[in-house]
N, C-alpha and C positions, 0 to 999 in steps of 0.2 A: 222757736221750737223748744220750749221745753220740760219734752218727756221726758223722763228720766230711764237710762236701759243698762245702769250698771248701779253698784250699791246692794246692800242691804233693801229688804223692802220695806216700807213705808206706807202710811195711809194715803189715802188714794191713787197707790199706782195700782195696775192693770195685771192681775197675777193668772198664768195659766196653768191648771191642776191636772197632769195626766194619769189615768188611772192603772193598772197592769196589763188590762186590755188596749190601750193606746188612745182610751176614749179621753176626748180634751175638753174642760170645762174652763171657762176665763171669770175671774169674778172681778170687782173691785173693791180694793181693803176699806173695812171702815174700822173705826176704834172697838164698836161692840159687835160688828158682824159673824155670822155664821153662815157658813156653806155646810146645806144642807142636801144631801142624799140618800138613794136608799142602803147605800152601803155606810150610812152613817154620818155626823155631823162633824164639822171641823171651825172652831171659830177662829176667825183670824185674826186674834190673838197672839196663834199659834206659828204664824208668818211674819209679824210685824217684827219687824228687826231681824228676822231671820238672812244669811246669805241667796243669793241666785243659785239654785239649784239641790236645795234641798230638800229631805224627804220629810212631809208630814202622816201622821199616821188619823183616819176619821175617830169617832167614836166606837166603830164597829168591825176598826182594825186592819182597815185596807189603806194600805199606803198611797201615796200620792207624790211623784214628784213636780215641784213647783217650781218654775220658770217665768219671768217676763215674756208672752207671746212677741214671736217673732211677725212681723208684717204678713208674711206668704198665710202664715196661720190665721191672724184678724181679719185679712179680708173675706178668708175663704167662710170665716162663723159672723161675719157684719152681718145685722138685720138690711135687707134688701128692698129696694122699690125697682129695681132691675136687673139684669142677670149683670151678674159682676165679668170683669175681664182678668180670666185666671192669671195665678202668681206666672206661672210659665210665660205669656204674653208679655203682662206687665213690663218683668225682665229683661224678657228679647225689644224690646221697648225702648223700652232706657238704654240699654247696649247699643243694639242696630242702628236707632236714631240717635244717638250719643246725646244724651241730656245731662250736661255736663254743670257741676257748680256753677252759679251765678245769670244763670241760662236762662233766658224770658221764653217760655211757651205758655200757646193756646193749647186750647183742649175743647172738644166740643162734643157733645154726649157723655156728661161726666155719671150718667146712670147713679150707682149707689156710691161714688168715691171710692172704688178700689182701686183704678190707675191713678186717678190725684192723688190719693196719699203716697204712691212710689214717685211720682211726679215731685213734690215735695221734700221729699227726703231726695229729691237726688240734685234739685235744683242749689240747696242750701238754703239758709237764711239772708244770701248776698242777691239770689235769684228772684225769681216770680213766674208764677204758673195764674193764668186766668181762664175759667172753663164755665162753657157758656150749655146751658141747657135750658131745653125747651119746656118741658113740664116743670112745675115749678113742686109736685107731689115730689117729683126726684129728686129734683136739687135739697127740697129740704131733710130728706134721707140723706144725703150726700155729705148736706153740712155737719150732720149731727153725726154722721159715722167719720168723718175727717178730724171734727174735734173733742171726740173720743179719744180716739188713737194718741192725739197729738198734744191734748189735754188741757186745749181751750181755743180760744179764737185765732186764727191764722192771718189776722187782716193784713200783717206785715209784707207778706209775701202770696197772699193769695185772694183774688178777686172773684165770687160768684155770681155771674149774671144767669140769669132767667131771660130767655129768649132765643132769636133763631140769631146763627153767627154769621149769615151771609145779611142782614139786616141792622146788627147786634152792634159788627167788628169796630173797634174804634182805634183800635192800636195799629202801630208799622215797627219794621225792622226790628220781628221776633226774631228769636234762632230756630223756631220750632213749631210745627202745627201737627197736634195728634188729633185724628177725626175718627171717632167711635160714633157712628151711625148707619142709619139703613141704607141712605145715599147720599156717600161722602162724596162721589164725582159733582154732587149740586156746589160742593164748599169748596171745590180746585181753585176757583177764579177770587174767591176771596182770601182762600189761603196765600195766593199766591203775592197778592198784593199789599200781603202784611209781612211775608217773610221776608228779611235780608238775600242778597244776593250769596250762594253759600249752605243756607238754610236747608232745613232737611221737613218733606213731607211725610207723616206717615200714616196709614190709613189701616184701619181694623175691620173686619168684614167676616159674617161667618158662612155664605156661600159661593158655589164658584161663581154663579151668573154677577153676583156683585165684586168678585176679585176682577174679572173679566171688565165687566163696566168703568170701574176704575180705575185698570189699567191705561184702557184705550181712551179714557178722558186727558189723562194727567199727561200721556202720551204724544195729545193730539193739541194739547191746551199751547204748545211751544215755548214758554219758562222753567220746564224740566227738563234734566235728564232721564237718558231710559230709566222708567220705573223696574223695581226689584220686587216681583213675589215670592211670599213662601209662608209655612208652615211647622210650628215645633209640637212635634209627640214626646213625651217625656214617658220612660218604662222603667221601674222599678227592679228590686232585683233579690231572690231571697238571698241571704250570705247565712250558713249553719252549718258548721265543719266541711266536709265535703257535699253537703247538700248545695250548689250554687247553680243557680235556675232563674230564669226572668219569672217576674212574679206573674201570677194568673191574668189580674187585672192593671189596666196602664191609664195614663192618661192622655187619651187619643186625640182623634181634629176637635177644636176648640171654635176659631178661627185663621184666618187668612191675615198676611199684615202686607202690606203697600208700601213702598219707601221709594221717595225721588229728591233727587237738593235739585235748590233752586238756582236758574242762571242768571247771570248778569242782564241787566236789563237792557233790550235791543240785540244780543247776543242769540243767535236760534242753535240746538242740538245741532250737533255733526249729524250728516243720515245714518239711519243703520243699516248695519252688514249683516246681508242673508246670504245661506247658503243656498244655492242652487238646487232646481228639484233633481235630485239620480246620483247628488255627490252627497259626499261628507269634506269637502274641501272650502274650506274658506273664500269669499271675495277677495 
């Protein structure tokens, strides 16, 4: 991995130009390049050797500050061959399922590479992430917006197969299996027999009927524990002297995400405890 996200800038790093309106442009530096707009030209020139976070002015007077884009931002402006899985997900992701340095995960529906590249960075260079997709129109969007970002071939730590992963799977005792697809309960039984005892499932979905499905699979399968759903809205907020108000517009349901570790092998869930219909008292 080596992108570079501190320094002075440099020819061919990844520079992102926000305007006064908030509008973000990303370019990449070349020796004689220009970034051109209607609010005028900027060559970047005018950047190269410059610090992180300073302000360039176009041709036509409009400032600009310049920044190496942060991840949340790249994904969200990758050119796509499928709908990306927002920064917010990604996040709760990497958190919820703790994808911790050095961590061997599967990944399966890697769509355009927006959760592989979080996946990546959060594995390390000691890790590996290997994500398997079925189109192969995706994956090679996928490749090309991974080694963008990252600022060339990842073969050290990252594997792309083209193919279905209940078919595909050739590995055991990952720590981790993310399933981004339409029907992630088909891949439980494969999941389950590559993860470690330990291991965390977690599954992405963006309707109820499929959070529902795949619950009562991973549920029913018996090498889980109880699965966990849920749901992050993330709201905004204006802050302007006494002006403070949630902002108009939020970013609302996304998707659904699934999470269950794996048990010991031979080992079944405890049963679960319901409550009683007419109480609110525990078993």
């Amino acid at each position: 991995m080596g992108f570079r996200r501190h320094g002075p800038f440099q020819v061919g790093d990844q520079v992102q130009l926000t305007d006064p309106k908030n509008k973000r442009h990303t370019i990449t530096l070349k020796e004689d390049g220009v970034f051109h707009t209607h609010k005028g030209a900027i060559p970047h020139g005018d950047l190269i050797g410059q610090p992180e976070g300073s302000v360039v002015r176009s041709s036509g007077g409009t400032q600009y500050l310049a920044f190496r884009h942060l991840l949340q931002d790249y994904t969200l402006a990758m050119p796509r061959g499928a709908a990306v899985i927002y920064p917010k997900d990604a996040s709760m992701i990497v958190g919820m399922a703790d994808i911790f340095p050095g961590a061997r995960v599967i990944e399966a529906g890697v769509g355009s590479g927006a959760l592989t590249c979080f996946l990546l960075r959060a594995v390390g260079p000691e890790g590996h992430v290997t994500s398997y997709e079925r189109r192969e129109e995706f994956a090679d969007v996928a490749r090309k917006n991974v080694e963008k970002f990252y600022g060339g071939p990842m073969d050290d730590n990252w594997r792309l197969v083209v193919g279905d992963l209940v078919t595909s799977i050739d590995e055991a005792d990952v720590d981790r299996v993310i399933l981004d697809m339409l029907a992630p309960w088909e891949c439980v039984d494969a999941a389950a027999k590559a993860l470690t005892p330990g291991g965390v499932i977690c599954c992405y979905v963006a309707t109820t009927t499929q959070m529902s499905k795949t619950v009562e699979v991973i549920r029913d399968h018996g090498c889980f524990t109880e699965p966990h759903a849920w749901e992050t809205l993330v709201r905004d907020w204006h802050v302007e002297g006494l002006a403070v108000r949630p902002d108009h517009r939020m970013i609302g349901h996304t998707g659904f995400l699934v999470s269950a570790r794996r048990m010991a092998d031979g080992v079944a869930p405890p049963p679960r405890r319901r409550r009683p219909k007419g109480t609110t008292e525990e078993l």
